[in-house]
N, C-alpha and C positions, 0 to 999 in steps of 0.2 A: 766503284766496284761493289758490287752486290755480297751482302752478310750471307754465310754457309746459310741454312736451316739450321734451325736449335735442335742441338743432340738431346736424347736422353741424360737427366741426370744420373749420377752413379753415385747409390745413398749405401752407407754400410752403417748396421743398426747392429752393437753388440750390448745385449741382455746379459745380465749378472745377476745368481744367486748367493746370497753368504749370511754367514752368522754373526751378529753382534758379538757374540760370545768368543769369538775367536778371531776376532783384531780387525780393524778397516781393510777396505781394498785401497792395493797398491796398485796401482797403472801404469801402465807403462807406453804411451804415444807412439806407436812405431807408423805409423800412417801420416803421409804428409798432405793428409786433406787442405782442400781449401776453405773449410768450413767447418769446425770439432768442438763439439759439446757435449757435457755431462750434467745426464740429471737423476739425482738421487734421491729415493724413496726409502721411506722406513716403515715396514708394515709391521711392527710387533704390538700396534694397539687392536689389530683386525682379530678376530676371536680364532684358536685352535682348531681342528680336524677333533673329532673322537681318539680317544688316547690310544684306543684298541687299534687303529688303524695307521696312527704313530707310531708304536711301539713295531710295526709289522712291513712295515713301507716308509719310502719318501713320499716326495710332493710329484716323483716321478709316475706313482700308482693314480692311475685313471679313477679309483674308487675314492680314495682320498680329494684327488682334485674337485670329484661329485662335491661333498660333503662342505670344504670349505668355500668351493665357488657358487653354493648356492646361498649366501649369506647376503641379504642384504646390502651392508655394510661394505663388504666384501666387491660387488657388482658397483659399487657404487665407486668403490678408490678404481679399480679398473678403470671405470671410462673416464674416470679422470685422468689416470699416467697416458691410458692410450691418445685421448685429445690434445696432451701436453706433448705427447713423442710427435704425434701428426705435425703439430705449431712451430717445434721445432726444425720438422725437415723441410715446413713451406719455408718459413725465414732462412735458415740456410740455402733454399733455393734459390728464394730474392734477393741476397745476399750477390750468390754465384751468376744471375740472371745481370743484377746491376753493374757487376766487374765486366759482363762480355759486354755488355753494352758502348765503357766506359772506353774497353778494348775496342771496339767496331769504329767509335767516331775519331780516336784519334788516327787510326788506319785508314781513314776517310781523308783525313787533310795531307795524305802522304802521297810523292809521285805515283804513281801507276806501279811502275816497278818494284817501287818501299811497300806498296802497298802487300804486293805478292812475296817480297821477305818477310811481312811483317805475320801475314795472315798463314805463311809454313808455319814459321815461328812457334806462332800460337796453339797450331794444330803439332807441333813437336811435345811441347812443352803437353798441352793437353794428354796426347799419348802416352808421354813419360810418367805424370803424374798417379796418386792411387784415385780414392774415391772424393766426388764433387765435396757428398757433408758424409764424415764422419760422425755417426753418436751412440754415446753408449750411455745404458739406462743400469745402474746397480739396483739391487731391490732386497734389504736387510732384512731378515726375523730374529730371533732370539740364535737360534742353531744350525740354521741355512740349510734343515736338512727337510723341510714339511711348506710351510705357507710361503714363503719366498719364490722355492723351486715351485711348483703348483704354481704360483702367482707370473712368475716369468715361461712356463710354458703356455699356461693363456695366451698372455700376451704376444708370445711368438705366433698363436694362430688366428688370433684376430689380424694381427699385422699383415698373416697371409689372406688370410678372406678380403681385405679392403684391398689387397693387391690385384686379387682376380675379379674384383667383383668392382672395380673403380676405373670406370675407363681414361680420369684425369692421372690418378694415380698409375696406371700400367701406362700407357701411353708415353708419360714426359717424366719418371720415373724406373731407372732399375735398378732395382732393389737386391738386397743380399742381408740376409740376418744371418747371427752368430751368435750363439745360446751357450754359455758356461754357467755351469753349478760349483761354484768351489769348495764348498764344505761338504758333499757327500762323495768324496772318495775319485779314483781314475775311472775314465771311461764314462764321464758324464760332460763331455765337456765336445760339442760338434758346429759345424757349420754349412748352411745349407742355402738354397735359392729361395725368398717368400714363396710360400705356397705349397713346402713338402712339410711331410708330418717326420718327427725324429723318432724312432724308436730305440729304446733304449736293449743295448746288450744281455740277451736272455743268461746268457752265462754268466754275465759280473752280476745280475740282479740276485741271482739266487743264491751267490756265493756271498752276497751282502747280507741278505735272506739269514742264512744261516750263520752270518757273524752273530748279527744281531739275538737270534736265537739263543746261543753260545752265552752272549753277553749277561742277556734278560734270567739264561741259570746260571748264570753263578752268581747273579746281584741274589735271586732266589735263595738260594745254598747259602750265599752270605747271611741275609737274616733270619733262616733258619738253624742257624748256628748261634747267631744273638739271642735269641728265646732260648 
């Protein structure tokens, strides 16, 4: 009995923002991948955004992401998590490639007829199943609200450009990224196909906007009442 054609894999890649300053991520495994890994990064040695542009924005502002992601040092941790997330989703592949294999020959030594319960079976169980590899990358700064976020929207769009732009990757690969920000607030937290850009909610930004504003006077007021 002749092996189906190899499906596409089904890779879900969840990105995380957050702040050392406000406690570890807790996770929570709801996906019964065949394949789940976590790889964690701590970028709070990589140098700040201008403070002007902190004080005024997240990592969500395009002008901010300018400033930090033209560092050096900066370019440099990037294509490192990126090569390391890529390394991770082949091995979970190979992983997944080596089980159907394992699956195919002992369906080989089966009657005829076992063969064809065995090989629904498999396409059941496959159907029922979520995604082939599961993985989610956290990405730390000091307050999860500037280099982390900046740092994981990057990375959500390089992830899409190698998507569209990688015919080994699109081909035998589908993909699905999911980007949370947890430490700046509701309404930063979305999920989407590789390959679209997320824009963020014109309403909640300005309404951020203007917390922050609120905040910055009356820290103001405050030490002007100290003198």
């Amino acid at each position: 009995m002749a092996s189906p054609p190899s499906s596409p894999r089904s890779i879900r890649v969840t990105l995380i923002s957050y702040g050392h300053a406000n406690g570890p991520i807790v996770q929570q495994q709801n996906s019964p991948a065949r394949y789940h890994k976590t790889l964690a990064y701590n970028i709070r040695h990589l140098p700040n955004p201008p403070r002007h542009l902190r004080v005024k924005a997240t990592g969500l502002s395009r002008r901010l992401q300018k400033e930090f992601l033209q560092n050096d040092d900066v370019e440099a941790f990037l294509a490192k998590v990126q090569g390391e997330i890529l390394n991770a989703v082949k091995e979970g592949d190979d992983q997944r490639s080596a089980h159907t294999e394992e699956q195919d020959e002992n369906i080989q030594g089966e009657p005829e007829e076992a063969q064809q319960r065995s090989a629904h079976s498999s396409e059941h169980i496959a159907l029922e199943g979520a995604e082939d590899i599961d993985l989610v990358v956290t990405i730390c700064c000091e307050e999860g609200r500037h280099r982390s976020v900046a740092f994981v929207e990057e990375i959500a769009r390089r992830l899409a450009v190698l998507k569209d732009g990688d015919d080994d990757f699109s081909q035998h690969w589908q993909s699905t990224i999911k980007v949370m920000h947890r430490d700046i607030g509701d309404g930063e937290e979305g999920e989407q196909s590789l390959g679209q850009n997320k824009r963020p909610n014109k309403a909640q930004a300005k309404n951020r906007q203007r917390e922050r504003r609120e905040k910055e006077n009356r820290y103001n007021s405050q030490l002007g009442d100290d003198e």
